[in-house]
C-alpha positions in Angstrom: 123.7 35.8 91.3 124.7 37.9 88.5 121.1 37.8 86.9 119.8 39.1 90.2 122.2 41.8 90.3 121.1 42.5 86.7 117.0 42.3 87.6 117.8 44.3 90.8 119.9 47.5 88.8 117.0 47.9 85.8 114.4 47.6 88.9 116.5 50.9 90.3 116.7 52.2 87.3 112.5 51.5 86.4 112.2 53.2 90.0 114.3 55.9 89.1 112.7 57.3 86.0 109.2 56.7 87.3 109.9 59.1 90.5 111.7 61.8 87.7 108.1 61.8 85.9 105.9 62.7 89.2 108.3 65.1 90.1 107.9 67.2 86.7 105.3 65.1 84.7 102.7 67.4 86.3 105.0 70.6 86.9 104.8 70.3 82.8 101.1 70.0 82.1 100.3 72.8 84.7 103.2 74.9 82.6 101.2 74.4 79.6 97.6 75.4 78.0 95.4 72.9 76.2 94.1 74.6 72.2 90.6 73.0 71.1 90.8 75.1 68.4 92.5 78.1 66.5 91.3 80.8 64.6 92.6 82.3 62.2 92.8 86.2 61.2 94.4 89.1 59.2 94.1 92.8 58.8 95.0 93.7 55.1 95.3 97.3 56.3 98.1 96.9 59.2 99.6 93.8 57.7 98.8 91.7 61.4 97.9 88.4 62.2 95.8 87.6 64.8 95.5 83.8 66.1 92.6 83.3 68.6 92.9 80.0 70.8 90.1 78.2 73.0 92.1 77.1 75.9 90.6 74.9 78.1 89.9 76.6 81.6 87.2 74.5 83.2 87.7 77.1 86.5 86.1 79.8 84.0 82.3 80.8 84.5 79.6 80.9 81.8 80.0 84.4 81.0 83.3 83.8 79.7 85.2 82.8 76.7 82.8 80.4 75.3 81.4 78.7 78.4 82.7 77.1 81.9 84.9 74.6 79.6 86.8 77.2 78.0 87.8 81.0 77.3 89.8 82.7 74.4 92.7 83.9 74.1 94.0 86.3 71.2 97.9 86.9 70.2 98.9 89.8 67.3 101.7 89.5 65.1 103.4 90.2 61.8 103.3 86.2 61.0 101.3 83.5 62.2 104.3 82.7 64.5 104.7 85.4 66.4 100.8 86.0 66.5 101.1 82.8 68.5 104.2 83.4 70.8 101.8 85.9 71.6 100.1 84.2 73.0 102.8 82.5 75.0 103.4 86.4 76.7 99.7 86.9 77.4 99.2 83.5 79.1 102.8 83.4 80.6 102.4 79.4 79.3 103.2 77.2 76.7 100.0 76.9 73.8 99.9 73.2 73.7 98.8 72.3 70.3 98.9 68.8 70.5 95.0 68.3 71.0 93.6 71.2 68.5 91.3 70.1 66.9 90.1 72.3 64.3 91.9 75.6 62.2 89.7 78.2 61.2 90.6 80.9 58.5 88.9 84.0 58.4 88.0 85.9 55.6 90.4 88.9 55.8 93.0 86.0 55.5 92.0 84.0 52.6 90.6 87.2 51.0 94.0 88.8 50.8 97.1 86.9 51.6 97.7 83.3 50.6 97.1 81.2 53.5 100.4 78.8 52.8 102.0 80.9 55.8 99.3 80.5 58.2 98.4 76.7 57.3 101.4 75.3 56.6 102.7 76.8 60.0 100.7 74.5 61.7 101.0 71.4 59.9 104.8 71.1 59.6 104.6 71.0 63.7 105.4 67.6 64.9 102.7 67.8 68.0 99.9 68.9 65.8 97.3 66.8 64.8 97.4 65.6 61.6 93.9 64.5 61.8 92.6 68.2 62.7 90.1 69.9 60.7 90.6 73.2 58.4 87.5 75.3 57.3 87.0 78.9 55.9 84.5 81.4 57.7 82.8 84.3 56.4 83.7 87.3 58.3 86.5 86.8 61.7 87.8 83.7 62.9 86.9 85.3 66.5 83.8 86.5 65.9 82.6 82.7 64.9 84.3 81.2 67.6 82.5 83.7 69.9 79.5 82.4 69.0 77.7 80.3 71.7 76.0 76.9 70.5 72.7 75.3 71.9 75.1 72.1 72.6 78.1 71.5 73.8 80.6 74.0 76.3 83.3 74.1 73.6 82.8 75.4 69.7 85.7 73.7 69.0 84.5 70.4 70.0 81.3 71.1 68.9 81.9 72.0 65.2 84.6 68.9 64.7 81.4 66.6 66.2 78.9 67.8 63.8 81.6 67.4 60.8 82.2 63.9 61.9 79.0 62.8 62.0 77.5 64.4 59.3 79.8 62.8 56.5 76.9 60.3 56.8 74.7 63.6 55.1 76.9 64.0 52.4 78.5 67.2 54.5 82.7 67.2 53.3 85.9 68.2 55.4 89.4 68.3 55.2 92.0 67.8 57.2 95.1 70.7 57.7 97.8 67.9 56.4 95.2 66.7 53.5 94.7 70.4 52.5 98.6 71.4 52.4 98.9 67.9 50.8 96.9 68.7 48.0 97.9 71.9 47.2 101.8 70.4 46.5 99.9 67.5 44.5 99.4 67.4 41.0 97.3 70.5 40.1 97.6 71.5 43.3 93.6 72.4 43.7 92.0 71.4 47.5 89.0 72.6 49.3 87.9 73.4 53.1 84.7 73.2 54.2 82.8 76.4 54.6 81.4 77.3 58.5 78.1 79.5 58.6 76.5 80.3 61.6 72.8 80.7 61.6 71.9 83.0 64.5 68.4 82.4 66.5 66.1 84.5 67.7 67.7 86.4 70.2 66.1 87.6 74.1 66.5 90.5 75.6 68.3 88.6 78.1 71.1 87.6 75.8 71.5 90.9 74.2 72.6 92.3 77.7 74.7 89.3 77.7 76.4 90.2 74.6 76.5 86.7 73.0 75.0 85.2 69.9 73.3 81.7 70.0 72.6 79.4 67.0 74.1 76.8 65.1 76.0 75.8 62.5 76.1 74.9 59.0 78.5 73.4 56.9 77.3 72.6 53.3 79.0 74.2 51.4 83.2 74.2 50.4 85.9 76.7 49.4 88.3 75.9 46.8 91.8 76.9 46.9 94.6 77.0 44.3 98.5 76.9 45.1 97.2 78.3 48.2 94.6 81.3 46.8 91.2 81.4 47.6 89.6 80.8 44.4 85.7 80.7 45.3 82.8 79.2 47.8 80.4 76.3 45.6 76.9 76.6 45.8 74.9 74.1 48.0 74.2 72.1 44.7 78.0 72.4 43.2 78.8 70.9 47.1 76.4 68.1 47.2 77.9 67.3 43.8 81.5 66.7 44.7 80.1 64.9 47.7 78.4 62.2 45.5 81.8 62.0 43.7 84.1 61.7 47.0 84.0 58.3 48.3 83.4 58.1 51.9 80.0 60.3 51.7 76.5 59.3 51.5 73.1 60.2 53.3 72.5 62.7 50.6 69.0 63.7 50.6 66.4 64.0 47.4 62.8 64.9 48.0 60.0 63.3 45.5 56.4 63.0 45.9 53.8 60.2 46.7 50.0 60.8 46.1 50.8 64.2 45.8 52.4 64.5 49.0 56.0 65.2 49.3 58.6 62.4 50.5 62.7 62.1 50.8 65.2 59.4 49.5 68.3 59.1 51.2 71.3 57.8 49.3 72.5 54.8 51.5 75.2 53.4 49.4 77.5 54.4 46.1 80.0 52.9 43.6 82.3 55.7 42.0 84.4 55.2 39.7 86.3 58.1 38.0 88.7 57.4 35.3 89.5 58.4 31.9 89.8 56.9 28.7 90.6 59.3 26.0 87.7 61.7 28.0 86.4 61.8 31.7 84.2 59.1 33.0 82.5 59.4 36.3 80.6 56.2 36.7 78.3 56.4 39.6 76.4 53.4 41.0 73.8 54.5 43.8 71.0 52.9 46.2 68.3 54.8 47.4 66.2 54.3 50.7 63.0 55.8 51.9 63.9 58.3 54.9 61.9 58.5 57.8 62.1 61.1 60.7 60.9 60.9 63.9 62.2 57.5 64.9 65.2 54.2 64.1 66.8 51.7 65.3 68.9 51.3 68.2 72.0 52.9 67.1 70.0 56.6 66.6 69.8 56.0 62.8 66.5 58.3 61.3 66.2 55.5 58.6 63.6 53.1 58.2 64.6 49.3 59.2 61.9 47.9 56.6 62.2 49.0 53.0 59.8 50.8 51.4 59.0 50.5 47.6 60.4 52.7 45.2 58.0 53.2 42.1 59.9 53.7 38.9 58.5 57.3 38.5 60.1 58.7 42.0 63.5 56.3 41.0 63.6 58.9 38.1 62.8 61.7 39.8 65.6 61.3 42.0 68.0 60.4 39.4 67.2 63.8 37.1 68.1 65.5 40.4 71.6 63.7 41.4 73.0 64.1 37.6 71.8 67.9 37.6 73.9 68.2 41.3 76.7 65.9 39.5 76.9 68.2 36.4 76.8 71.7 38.2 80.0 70.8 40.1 81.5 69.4 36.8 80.5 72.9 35.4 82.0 75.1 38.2 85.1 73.1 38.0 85.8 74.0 34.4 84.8 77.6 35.0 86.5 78.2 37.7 89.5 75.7 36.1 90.1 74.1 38.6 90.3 69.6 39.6 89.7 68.9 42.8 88.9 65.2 41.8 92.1 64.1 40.8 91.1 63.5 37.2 93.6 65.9 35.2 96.1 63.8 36.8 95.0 60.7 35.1 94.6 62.4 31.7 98.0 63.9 31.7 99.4 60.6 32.9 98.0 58.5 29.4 100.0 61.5 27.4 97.6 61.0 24.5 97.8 63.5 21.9 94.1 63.4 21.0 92.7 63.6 24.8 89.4 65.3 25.2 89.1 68.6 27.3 88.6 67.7 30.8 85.2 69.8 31.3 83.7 67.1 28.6 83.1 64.4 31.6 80.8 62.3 30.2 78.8 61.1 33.5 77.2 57.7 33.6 74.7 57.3 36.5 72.9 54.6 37.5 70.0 54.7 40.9 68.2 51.6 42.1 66.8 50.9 45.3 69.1 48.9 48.5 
């Protein structure tokens, strides 16, 4: 009897709580707006922040915000914070951050003020995504988030797709807690990925529309420094680190065939950075033929047979990943900066006679998969 009494009073209860959570579950939700993204700005002049969100409003039309899925919505302030309770007053609800999925910076921000403030603001919140993405922009925040896309209702989506699924072309991103992470690491030296928007030819019709289409590219990174914008790589200097980061291949490499021009595709790498009394990147890497215009089932562009690999074209390709290899190498010693992690392990062997880090010694090998 007493166990049924039990069974019968956490039942009661179960019943209880469940009822509480239909009564306000969805009073809270319709309370609250849903941030895809935030943008980030600041005016040097008047000292203001200005956060941009794209809210999801899928009651908006076309003409608006960014599309029928969602409009933006902009909130001034003297610090990141209160450019986002801003917000809060202009939209009379909560921002709800917990899906955001990227944090772009503008350049007035990273131009002028270290962006510590503005980044750190947003990682340090427990709803916030640790998973989001952080790039840099040349020009506003707004203005690139204004841009309309030839996919795709939301930029915010959009962008965070095409960074997802091009780390399988080499293309490198960072996460908002990775970022902040590395610049209180040793060195404290992190990148972003750098957003450009290539704008189409535009119709007369759009021009009375007031919107820009294109698309985007992201192939290039900004490195940072305790927080201060230090410089943008070069396309080469990027596809450099990206042979050197582990997770990134599809890297392409054109060569020629009977005097017609063909590309090799890295498909899979071995590197090994380390140091032993100077810098060692050792670099294992297969090469595959890339073909465009069909694949296999999954959507891949690469060729299910292999194709042979003469010698000649093997070096060919191999002269061109050392020269991408060595001109990020270069731009980190000018620039004095490690965003490879390998000043850490030279200053962790504390031997007297270590080499300068700018003397890596690179050791590259290429075959075919």
């Amino acid at each position: 009897m007493n166990t049924l009494k039990r069974s019968a009073i956490i039942l009661a209860v179960g019943t209880f709580l469940i009822l509480l959570t239909s009564l306000f579950g969805g009073k809270d939700i319709s309370s609250r707006s849903i941030v895809l993204g935030i943008g980030l700005d600041y005016d040097p002049e008047t000292e203001i922040y200005s956060v941009t969100a794209e809210v999801v409003s899928p009651e908006e039309s076309q003409d608006q915000g960014t599309g029928s899925f969602s409009k933006l919505i902009e909130g001034n302030g003297p610090t990141p914070e209160e450019a986002v309770y801003d917000i809060f007053v202009r939209l009379g609800r909560v921002p709800s951050l917990g899906q955001c999925l990227v944090v772009l910076l503008g350049d007035g921000l990273y131009n002028n003020v270290e962006v510590q403030s503005a980044v750190t603001f947003f990682s340090y919140l427990n709803s916030f995504k640790d998973s989001s993405t952080v790039c840099c922009v040349k020009g506003s925040a707004r203005q690139m988030m204004q841009n309309k896309l030839p996919v795709g209702k939301s930029f915010s989506f959009s962008l965070v797709e095409l960074l997802g699924s091009s780390q399988r072309a080499g293309v490198i991103s960072q996460s908002v807690s990775g970022f902040v992470r590395s610049q209180a690491g040793y060195g404290k030296c992190g990148y972003m990925t750098f957003v450009d928007f290539e704008e189409e030819k535009v119709t007369q019709q759009q021009k009375e529309e007031a919107f820009n289409e294109g698309s985007l590219v992201c192939n290039t990174i900004a490195v940072f420094k305790d927080f201060k914008y230090v410089d943008r790589l070069t396309v080469q200097q990027t596809k450099g680190f990206s042979l050197v980061q582990k997770g990134y291949i599809g890297q392409l490499y054109t060569v020629t065939k009977d005097d017609q021009p063909f590309s090799l595709y890295v498909s899979s790498k071995n590197v090994n950075l380390h140091y032993d009394r100077k810098a060692i990147a050792d670099i294992n890497i297969s090469l595959e033929v890339l073909r465009v215009g069909d694949g296999d089932p999954e959507n891949v562009l690469y060729l299910r047979r292999p194709k042979t690999i003469t010698e000649e074209q093997l070096k060919d390709a191999t002269e061109q990943i050392y020269d991408d290899v060595a001109a990020f190498f270069e731009v980190q010693q000018q620039l004095e900066v490690d965003i490879t992690g390998l000043v850490k392990q030279r200053d962790n062997l504390k031997e007297g006679d270590a080499e300068p880090l700018e003397d890596v010694d690179i050791i590259l090998k290429c075959d075919q998969h």
